[in-house]
C-alpha positions as CSV (number, residue, x, y, z in Angstrom):
1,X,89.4,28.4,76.2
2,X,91.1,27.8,72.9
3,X,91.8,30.9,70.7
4,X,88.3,31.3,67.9
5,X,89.3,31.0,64.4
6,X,88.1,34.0,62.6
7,X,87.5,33.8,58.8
8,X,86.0,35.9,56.1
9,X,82.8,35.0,54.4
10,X,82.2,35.1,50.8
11,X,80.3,38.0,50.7
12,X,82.4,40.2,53.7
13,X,85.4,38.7,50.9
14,X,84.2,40.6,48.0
15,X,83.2,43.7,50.0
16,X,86.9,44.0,51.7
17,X,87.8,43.1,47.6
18,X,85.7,46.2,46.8
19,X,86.6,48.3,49.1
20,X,90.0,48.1,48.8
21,X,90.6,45.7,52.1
22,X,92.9,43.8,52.8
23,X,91.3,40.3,54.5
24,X,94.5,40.3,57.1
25,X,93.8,43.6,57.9
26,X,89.5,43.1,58.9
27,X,90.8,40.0,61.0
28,X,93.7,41.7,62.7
29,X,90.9,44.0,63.5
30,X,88.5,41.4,64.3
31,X,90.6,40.2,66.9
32,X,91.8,43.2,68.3
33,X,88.0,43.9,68.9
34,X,87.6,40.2,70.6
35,X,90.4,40.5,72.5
36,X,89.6,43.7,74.4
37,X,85.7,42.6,74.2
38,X,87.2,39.6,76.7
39,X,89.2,41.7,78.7
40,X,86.4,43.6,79.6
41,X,83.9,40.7,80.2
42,X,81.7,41.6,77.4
43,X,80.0,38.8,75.4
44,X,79.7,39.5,71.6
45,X,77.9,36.3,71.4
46,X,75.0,38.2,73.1
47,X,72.4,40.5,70.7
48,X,74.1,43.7,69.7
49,X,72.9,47.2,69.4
50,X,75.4,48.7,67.1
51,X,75.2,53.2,67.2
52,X,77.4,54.9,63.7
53,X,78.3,57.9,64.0
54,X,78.2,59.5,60.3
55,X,81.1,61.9,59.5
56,X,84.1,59.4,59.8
57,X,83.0,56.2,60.0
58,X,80.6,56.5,57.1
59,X,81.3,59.7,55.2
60,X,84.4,61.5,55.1
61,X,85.0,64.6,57.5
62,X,85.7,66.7,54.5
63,X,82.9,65.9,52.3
64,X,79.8,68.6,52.5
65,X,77.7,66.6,50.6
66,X,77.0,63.3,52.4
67,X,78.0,61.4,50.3
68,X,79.5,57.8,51.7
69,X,82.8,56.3,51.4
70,X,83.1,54.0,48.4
71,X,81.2,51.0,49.5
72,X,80.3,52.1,52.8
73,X,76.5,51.4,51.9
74,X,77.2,47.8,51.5
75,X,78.9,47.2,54.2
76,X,76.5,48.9,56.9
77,X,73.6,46.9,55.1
78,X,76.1,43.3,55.5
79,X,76.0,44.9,59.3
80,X,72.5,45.3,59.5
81,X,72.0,41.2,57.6
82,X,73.8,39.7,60.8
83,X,71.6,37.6,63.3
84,X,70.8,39.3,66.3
85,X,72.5,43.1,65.3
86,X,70.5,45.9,65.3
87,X,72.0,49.0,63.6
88,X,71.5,52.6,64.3
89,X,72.7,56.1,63.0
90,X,73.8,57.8,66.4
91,X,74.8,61.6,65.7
92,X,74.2,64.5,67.2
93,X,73.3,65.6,64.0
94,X,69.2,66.6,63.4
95,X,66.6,64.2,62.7
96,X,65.3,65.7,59.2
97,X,69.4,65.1,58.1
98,X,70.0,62.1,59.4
99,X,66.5,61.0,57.5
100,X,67.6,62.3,54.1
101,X,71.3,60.5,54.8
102,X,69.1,57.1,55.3
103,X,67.0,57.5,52.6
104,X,68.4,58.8,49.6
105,X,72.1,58.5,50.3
106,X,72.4,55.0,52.0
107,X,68.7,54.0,50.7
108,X,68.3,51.9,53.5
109,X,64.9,52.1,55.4
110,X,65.6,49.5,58.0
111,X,68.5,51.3,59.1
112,X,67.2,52.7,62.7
113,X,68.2,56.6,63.9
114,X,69.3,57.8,66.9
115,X,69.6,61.7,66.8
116,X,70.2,65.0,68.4
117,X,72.3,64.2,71.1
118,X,70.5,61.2,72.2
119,X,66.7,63.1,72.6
120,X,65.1,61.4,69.6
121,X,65.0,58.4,67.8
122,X,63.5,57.1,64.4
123,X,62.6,53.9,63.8
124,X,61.3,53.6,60.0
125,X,59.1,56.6,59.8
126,X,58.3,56.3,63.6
127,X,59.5,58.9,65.6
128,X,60.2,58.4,69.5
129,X,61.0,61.2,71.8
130,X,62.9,60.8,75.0
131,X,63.4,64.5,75.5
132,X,59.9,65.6,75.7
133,X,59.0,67.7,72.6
134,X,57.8,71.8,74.4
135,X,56.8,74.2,71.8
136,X,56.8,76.9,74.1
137,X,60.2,75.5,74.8
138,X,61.1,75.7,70.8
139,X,58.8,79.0,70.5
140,X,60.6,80.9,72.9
141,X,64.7,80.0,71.9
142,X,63.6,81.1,68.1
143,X,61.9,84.3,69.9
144,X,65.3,85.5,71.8
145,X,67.6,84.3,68.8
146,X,65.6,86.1,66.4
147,X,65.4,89.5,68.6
148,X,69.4,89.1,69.0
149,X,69.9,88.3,65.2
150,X,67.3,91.4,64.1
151,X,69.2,93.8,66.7
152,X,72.5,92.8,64.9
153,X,71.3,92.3,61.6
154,X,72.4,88.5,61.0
155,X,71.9,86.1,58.8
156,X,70.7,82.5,60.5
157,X,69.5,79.2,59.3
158,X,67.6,76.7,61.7
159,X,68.9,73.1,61.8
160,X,65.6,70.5,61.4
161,X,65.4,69.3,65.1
162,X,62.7,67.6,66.1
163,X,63.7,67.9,69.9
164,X,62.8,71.1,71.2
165,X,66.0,70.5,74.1
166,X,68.7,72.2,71.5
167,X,67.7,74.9,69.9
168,X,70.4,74.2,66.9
169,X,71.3,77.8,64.7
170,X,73.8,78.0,62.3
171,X,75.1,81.7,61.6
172,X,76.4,83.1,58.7
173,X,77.3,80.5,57.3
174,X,76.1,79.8,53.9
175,X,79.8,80.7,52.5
176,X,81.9,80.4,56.1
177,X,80.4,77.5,56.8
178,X,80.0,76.1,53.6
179,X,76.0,76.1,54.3
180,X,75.3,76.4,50.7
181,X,76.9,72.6,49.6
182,X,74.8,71.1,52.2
183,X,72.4,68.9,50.5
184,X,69.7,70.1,51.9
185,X,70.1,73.1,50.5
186,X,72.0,73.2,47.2
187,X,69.4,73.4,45.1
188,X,67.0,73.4,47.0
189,X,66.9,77.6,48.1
190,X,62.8,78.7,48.0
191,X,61.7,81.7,47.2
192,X,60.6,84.1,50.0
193,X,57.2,83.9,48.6
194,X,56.9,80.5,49.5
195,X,58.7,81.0,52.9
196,X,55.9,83.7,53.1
197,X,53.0,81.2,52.2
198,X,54.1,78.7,54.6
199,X,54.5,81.1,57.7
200,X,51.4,82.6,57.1
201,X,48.8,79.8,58.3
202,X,49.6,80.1,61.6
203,X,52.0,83.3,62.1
204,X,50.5,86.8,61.1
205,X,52.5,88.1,58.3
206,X,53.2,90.5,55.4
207,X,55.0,90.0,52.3
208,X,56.5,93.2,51.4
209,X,59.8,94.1,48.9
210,X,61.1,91.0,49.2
211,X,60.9,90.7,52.8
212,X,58.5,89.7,55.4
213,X,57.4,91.3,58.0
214,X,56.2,89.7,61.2
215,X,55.9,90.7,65.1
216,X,58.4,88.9,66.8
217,X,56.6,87.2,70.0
218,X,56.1,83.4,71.0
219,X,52.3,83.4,70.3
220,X,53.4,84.8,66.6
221,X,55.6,82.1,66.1
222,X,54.2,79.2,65.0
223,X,54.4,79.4,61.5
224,X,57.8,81.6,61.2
225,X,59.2,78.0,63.2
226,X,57.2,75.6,61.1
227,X,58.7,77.3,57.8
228,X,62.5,77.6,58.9
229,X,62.7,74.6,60.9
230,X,60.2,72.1,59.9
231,X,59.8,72.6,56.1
232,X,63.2,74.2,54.5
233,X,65.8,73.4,57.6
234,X,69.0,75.1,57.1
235,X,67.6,77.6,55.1
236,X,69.6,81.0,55.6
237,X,67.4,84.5,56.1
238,X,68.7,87.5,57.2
239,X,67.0,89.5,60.1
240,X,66.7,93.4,60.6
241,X,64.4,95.3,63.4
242,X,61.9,97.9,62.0
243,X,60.8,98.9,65.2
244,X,60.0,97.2,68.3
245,X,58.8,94.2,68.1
246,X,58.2,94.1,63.9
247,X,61.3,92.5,62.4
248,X,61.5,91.0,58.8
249,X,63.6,88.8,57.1
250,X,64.8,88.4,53.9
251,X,67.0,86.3,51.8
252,X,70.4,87.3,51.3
253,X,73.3,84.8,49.8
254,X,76.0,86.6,51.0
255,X,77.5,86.1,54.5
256,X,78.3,89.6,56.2
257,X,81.2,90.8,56.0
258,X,83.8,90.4,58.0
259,X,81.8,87.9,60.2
260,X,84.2,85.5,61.8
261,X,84.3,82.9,64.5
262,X,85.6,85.1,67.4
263,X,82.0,86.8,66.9
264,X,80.4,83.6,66.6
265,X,81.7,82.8,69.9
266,X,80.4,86.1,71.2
267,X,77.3,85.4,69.7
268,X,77.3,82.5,71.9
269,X,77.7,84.3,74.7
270,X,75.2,86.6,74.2
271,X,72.4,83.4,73.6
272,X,73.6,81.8,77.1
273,X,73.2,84.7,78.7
274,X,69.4,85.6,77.0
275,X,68.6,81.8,77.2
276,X,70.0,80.5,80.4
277,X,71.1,77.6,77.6
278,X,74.7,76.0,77.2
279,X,76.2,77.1,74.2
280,X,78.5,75.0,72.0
281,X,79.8,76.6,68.7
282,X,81.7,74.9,65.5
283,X,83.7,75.7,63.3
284,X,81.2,75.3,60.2
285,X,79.7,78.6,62.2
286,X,77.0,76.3,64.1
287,X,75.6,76.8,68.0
288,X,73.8,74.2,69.4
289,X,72.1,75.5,72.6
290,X,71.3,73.1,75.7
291,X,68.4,73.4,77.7
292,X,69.0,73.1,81.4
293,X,66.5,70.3,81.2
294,X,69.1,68.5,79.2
295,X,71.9,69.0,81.0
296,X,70.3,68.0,84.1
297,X,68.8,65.3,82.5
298,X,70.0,61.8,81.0
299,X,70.4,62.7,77.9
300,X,73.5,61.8,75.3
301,X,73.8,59.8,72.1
302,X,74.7,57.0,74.6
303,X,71.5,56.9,76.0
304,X,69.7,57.2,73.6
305,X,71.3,53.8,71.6
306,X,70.5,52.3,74.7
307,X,66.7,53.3,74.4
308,X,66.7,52.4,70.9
309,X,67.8,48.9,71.8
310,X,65.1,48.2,74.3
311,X,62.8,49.4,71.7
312,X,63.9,47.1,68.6
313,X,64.9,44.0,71.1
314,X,61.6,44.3,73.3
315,X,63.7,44.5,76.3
316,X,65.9,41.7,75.9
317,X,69.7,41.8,77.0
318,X,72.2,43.5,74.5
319,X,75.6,44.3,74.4
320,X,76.3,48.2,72.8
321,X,79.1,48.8,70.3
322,X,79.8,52.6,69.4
323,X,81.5,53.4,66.1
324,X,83.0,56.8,66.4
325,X,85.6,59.9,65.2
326,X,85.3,62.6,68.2
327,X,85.7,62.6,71.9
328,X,82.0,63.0,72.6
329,X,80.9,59.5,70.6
330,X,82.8,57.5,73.3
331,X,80.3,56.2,76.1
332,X,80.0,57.7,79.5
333,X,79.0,54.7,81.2
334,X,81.1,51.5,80.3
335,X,79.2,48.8,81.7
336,X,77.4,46.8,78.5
337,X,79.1,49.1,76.1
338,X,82.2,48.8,73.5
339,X,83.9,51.6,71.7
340,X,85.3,51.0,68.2
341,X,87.6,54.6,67.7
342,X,88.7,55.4,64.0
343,X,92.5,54.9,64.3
344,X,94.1,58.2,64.4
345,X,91.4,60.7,65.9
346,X,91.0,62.5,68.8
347,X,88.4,59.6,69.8
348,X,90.7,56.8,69.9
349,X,93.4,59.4,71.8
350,X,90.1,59.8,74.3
351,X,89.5,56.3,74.9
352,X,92.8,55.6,75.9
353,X,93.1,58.5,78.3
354,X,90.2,57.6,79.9
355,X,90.7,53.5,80.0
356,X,87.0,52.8,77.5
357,X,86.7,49.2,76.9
358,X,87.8,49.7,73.4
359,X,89.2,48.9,69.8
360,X,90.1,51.0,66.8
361,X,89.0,50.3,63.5
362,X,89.4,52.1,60.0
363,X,85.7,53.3,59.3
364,X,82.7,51.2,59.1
365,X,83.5,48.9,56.8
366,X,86.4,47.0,58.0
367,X,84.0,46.9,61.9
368,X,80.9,45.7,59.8
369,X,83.4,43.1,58.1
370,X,85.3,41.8,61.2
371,X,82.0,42.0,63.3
372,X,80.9,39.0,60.8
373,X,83.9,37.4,61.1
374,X,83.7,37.4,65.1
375,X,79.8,36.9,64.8
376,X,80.2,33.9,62.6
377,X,83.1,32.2,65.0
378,X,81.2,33.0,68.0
379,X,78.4,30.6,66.1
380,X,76.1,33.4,65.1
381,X,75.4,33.2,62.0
């Protein structure tokens, strides 16, 4: 079969222009990405389910804001123009971030979701869980980190996940963690009489000096969860016991002193061990907290894209391209699937350890730009 001459269209020319491109350079990774696509037997001529991962390919590890690379918006929209491509978000990240990166960062509606670890996905404003939503599930996690925070004295904020399978806490880390750049929150810090007005629908409460005061058991819950989670995610209050089960919180901008990440760690010991969860801890002083359920389940961003696909496609065959910076963005099963590694991070050094059908790219725009280029010369346009 003769070699397929790739080529640049007008508009992927200006956006490499743009961007700072050079055209060799998107068609020397075009066909790095056709070559290994053949060498595994996968046909990019076939629809495509595309999964981005955010931080990398889109936005640059270092920036707190979420704000994307120069021209990064034009190019995953060019993506998401192609015939027969679907493209989705695919992070671990939570639902409520990944929505406020769609919509007022990338402003692009279209632009499907696939979050929190593969147990939800958005498409538009439609939500789709694959990881069954429990509230008892969600109740109880919040009950045991709160009575470990409150014995301790620690400051948390809750990370807006809509899947009740992680129970996602970040600790201490509105200065540590650099918490307070996040755009969900700079700015955007209530009061704690409004954190008090929204708790107290459905959790009995008092507002009291600046704190309030609650009991802290599942069926008291509700509205403590629906205030820190659902309404002001990544909010940071502090927890203290008053006796037995009556705890408050407060709101304290300060991290406490001395806190560091060999206690976070502990911290995360101490959850597994009260939860029966996994516990994973980061360096921007986050734990995410796997249910069993999870683990013994079929549940990773992987999965998920491949959900998402038989959604949008209505079953159809697809082919699944993963753009990705870390280790766990790379696929776990290879069959259907192709891994597009930023050059120079730990994922590319993971595919080629373990053998993923596979091709590094700079960051989304040069793959949205050499995906035309193959897409046109494989007569998709």
């Amino acid at each position: 079969m003769p070699s397929l001459k790739l080529a640049l269209d007008a508009r992927a020319k200006k956006l490499a222009a743009a961007a700072g491109l050079q055209e060799a350079g998107v068609l020397a990774v075009a066909q790095g990405i056709l070559d290994a696509a053949k060498a595994h037997k996968l046909d990019l001529a076939e629809d495509v389910v595309i999964g981005l991962d955010v931080n990398g390919p889109i936005v640059a590890v270092d920036n707190n804001d979420l704000m994307p690379l120069a021209h990064a918006k034009e190019c995953v929209e060019y993506l998401m123009g192609l015939t027969d491509v679907k493209v989705a978000l695919m992070t671990g990240w939570d639902l409520s971030s990944m929505t406020f990166f769609r919509d007022e960062r990338l402003r692009l509606g279209g632009l499907g979701i696939v979050g929190e670890y593969g147990m939800v996905y958005k498409k538009g404003d439609k939500v789709t869980f694959i990881y069954p939503y429990n509230e008892k599930e969600a109740l109880s996690f919040i009950q045991i980190s709160i009575d470990i925070a409150a014995e301790a004295g620690l400051k948390f904020a809750v990370q807006g996940n809509y899947s009740s399978g992680v129970g996602p806490l970040i600790v201490e880390a509105d200065h540590n963690g650099h918490l307070l750049e996040h755009p969900l929150v700079k700015g955007r810090i209530p009061a704690i009489e409004k954190l008090y007005q929204e708790a107290g629908p459905l959790s009995k409460c008092e507002l009291k000096g600046g704190k309030v005061f609650f009991e802290n058991k599942v069926e008291n819950l509700k509205g403590i969860f629906e205030a820190l989670a659902r309404k002001h995610p990544l909010i940071s209050v502090r927890f203290k016991r008053v006796q037995g089960d009556l705890v408050s919180f407060e709101m304290d901008s300060n991290d406490k002193p001395g806190f560091a990440f060999p206690d976070l760690e502990k911290l995360g010991g101490l959850l597994t061990k009260r939860t029966g969860r996994r516990c994973m801890v980061y360096e921007d002083f986050g734990i995410d907290c796997f249910s069993k359920a999870v683990d013994e389940g079929d549940y990773y961003k992987q999965s998920g894209l491949h959900a998402y696909g038989r959604d949008v496609l209505s079953g159809a065959p697809f082919v699944k391209i993963i753009v990705g910076d870390k280790a766990n963005d790379a696929p776990k099963v290879f069959e259907g699937t192709f891994f597009c590694p930023q050059a120079g991070t730990q994922a590319e050094k993971y595919a080629a350890e373990k053998k993923i059908p596979s091709a590094s790219v700079g960051d989304v725009r040069d793959f949205a730009l050499a995906l035309g280029a193959i897409r046109a010369a494989l007569g998709k346009k």
